[in-house]
C-alpha atoms as an extended CHARMM CRD file, in Angstrom:
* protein
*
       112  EXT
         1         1  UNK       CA             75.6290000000       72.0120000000      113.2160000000  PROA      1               0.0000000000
         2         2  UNK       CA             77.4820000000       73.2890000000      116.2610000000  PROA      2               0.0000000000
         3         3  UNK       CA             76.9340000000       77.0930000000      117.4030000000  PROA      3               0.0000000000
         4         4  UNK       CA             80.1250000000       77.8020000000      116.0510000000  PROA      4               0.0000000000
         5         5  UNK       CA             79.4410000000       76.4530000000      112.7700000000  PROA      5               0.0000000000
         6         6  UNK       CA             75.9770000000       78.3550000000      112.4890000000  PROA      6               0.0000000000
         7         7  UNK       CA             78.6010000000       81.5580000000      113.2640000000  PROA      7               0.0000000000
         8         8  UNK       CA             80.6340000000       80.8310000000      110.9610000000  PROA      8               0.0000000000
         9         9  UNK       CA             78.4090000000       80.3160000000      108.1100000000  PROA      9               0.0000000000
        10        10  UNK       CA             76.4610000000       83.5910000000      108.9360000000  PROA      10              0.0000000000
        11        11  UNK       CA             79.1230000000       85.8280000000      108.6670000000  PROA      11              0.0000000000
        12        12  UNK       CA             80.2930000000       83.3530000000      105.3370000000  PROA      12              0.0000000000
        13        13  UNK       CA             76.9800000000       84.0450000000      103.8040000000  PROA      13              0.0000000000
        14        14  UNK       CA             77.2480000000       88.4640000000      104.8530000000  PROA      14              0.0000000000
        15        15  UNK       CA             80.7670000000       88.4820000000      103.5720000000  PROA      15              0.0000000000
        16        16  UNK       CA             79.3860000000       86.3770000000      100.3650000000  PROA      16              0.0000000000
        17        17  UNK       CA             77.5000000000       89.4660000000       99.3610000000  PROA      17              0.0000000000
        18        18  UNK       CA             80.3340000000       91.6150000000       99.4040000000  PROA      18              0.0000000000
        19        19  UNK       CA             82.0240000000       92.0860000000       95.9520000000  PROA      19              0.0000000000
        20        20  UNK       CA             84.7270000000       90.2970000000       95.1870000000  PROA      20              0.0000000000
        21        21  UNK       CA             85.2960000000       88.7220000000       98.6250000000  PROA      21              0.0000000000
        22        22  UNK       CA             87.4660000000       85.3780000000       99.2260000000  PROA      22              0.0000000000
        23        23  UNK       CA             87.7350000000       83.0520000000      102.1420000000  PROA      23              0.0000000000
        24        24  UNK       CA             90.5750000000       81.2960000000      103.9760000000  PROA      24              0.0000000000
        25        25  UNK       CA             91.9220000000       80.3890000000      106.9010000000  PROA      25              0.0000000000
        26        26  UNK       CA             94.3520000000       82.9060000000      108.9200000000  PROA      26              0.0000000000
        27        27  UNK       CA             95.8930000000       82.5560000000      112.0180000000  PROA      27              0.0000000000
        28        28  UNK       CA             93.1540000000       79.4860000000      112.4670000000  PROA      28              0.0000000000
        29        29  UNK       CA             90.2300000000       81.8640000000      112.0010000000  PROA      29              0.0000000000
        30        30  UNK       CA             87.8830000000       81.6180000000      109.0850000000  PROA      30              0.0000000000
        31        31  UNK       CA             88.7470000000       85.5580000000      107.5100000000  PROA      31              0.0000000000
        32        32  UNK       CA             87.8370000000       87.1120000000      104.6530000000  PROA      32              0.0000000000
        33        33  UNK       CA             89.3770000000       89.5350000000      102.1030000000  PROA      33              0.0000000000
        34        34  UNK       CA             88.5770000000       91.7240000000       99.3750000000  PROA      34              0.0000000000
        35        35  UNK       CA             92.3280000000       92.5680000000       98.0390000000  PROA      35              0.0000000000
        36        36  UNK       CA             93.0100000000       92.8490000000      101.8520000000  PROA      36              0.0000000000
        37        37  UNK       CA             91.6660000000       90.7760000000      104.6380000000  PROA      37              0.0000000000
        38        38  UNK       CA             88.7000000000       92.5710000000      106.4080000000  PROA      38              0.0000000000
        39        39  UNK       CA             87.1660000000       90.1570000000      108.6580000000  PROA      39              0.0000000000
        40        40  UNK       CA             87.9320000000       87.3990000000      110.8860000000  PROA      40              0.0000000000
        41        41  UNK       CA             85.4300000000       84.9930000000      112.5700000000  PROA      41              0.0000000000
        42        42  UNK       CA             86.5940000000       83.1040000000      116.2410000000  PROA      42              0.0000000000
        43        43  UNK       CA             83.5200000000       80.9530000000      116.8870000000  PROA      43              0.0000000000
        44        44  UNK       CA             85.6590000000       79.5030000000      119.9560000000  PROA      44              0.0000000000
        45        45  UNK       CA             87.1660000000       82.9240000000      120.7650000000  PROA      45              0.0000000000
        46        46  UNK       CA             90.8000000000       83.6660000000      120.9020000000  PROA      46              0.0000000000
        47        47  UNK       CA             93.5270000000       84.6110000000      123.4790000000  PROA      47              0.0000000000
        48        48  UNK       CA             91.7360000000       86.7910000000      126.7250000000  PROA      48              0.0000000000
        49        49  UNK       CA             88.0480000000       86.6940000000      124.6750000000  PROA      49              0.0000000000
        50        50  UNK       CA             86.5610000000       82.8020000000      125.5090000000  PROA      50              0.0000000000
        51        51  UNK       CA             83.0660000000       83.9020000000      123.6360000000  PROA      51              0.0000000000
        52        52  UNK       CA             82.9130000000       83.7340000000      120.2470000000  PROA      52              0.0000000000
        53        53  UNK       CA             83.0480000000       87.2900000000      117.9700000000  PROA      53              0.0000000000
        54        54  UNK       CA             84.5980000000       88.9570000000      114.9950000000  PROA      54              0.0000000000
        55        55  UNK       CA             86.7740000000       91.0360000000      114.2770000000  PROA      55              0.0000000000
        56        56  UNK       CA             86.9910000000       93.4080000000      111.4390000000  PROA      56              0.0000000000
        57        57  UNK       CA             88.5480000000       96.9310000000      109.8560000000  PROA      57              0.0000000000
        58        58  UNK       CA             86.7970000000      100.0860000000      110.5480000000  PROA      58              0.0000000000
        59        59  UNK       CA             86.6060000000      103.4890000000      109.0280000000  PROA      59              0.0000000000
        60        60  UNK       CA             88.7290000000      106.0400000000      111.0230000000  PROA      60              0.0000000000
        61        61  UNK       CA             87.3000000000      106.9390000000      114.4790000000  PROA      61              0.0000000000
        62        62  UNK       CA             84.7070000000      104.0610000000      114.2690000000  PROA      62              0.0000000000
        63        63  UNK       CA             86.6610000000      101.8470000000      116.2390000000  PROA      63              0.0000000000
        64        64  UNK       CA             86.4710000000      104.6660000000      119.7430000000  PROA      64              0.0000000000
        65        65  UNK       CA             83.0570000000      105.3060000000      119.3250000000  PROA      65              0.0000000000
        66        66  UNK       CA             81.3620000000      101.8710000000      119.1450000000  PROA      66              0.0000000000
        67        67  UNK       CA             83.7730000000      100.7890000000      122.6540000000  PROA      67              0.0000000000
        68        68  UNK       CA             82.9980000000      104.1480000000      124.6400000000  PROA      68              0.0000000000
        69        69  UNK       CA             78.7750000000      103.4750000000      123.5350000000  PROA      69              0.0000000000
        70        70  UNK       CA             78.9680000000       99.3730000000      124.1610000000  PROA      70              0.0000000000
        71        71  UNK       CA             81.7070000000       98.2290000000      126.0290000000  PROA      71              0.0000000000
        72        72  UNK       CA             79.7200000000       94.8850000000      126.5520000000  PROA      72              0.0000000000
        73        73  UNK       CA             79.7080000000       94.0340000000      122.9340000000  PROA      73              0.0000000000
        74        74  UNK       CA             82.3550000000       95.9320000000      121.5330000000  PROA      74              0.0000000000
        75        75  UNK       CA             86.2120000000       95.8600000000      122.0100000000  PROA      75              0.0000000000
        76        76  UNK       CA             89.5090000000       97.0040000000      120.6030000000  PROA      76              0.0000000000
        77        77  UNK       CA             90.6920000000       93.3470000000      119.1940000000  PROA      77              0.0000000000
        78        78  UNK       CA             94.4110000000       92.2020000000      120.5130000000  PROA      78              0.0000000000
        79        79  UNK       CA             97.0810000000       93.3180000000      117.4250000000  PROA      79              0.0000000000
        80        80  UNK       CA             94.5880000000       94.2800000000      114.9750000000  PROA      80              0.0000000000
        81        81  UNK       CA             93.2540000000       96.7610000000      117.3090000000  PROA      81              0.0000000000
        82        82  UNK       CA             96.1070000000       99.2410000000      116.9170000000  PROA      82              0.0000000000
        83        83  UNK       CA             95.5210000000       99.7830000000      113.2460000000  PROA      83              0.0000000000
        84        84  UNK       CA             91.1620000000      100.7980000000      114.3380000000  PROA      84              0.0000000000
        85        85  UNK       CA             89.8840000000       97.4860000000      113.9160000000  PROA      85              0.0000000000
        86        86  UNK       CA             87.1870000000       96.3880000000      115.6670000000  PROA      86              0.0000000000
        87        87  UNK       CA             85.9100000000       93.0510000000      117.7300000000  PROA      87              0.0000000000
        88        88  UNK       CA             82.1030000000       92.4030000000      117.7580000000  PROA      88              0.0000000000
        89        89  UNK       CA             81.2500000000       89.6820000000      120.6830000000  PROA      89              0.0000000000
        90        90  UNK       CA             78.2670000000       87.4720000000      118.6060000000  PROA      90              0.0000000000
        91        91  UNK       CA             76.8740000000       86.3950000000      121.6790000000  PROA      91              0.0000000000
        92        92  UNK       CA             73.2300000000       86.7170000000      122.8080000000  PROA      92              0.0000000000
        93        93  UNK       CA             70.6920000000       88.1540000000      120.4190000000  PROA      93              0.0000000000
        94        94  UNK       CA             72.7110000000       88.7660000000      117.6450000000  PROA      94              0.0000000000
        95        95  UNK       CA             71.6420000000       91.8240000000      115.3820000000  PROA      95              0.0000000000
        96        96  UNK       CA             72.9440000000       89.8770000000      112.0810000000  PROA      96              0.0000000000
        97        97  UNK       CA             71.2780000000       93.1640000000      109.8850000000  PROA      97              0.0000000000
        98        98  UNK       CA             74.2180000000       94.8300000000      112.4920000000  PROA      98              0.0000000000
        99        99  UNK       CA             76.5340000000       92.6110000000      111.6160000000  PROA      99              0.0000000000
       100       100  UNK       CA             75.6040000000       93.0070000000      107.7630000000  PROA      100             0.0000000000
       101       101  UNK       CA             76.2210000000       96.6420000000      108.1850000000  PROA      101             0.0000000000
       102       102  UNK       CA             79.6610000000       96.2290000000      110.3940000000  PROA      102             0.0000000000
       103       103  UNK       CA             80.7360000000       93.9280000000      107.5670000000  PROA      103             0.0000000000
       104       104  UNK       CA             79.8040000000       95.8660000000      104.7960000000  PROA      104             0.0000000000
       105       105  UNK       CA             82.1500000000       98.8270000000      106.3130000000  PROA      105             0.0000000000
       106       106  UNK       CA             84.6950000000       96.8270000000      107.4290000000  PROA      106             0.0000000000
       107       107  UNK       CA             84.8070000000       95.7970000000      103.3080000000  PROA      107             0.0000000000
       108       108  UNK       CA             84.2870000000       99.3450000000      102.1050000000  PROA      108             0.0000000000
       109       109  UNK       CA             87.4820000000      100.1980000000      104.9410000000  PROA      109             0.0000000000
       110       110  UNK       CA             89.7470000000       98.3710000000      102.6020000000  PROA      110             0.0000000000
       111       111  UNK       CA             88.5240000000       98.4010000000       99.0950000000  PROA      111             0.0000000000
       112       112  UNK       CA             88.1790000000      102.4060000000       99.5460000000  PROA      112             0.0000000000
């Protein structure tokens, strides 16, 4: 299993959790939706980000604060970005309980 596959299938088994969650491919990214898509997984990375990361919605204001604390891991995600989503680099140590909690937001963002 590549790095990108062990990615991919830790945010699959996170977003598994999440109640009444579905998977498919958009815009050649595994993403996932609950009604609504909510999260989007680029183990290869995508357009000006080479390193993999996600990207997912965020409640109001979320989006600001996370880039102004951790501009090395967080980012405001090319078209998505403009509607407060967010994009999570998952490189490094990864914080997956993080990512749990990102996800689980991101999934409350649109089912709310």
């Amino acid at each position: 299993m590549t790095t990108g596959d062990h990615l991919v299938e830790r945010v699959r088994t996170i977003c598994a959790e999440l109640s009444g969650t579905t998977e498919k491919m958009s815009h050649g990214a595994p993403s996932f939706f609950a009604g609504k898509q909510y999260a989007a997984v680029r183990p290869d990375g995508h357009h000006d980000r080479t390193a993999p990361h996600l990207v997912c919605a965020a409640p109001p204001g979320v989006q600001q604060e996370l880039v102004d604390d951790d501009p090395e891991r967080f980012f405001v995600p090319p078209y998505v970005g403009g509607r407060g989503w967010i994009g999570v680099l998952l490189t490094g140590d990864v914080d997956w309980d993080e990512i749990a909690q990102i996800l689980g937001e991101a999934h409350s963002t649109v089912t709310a």
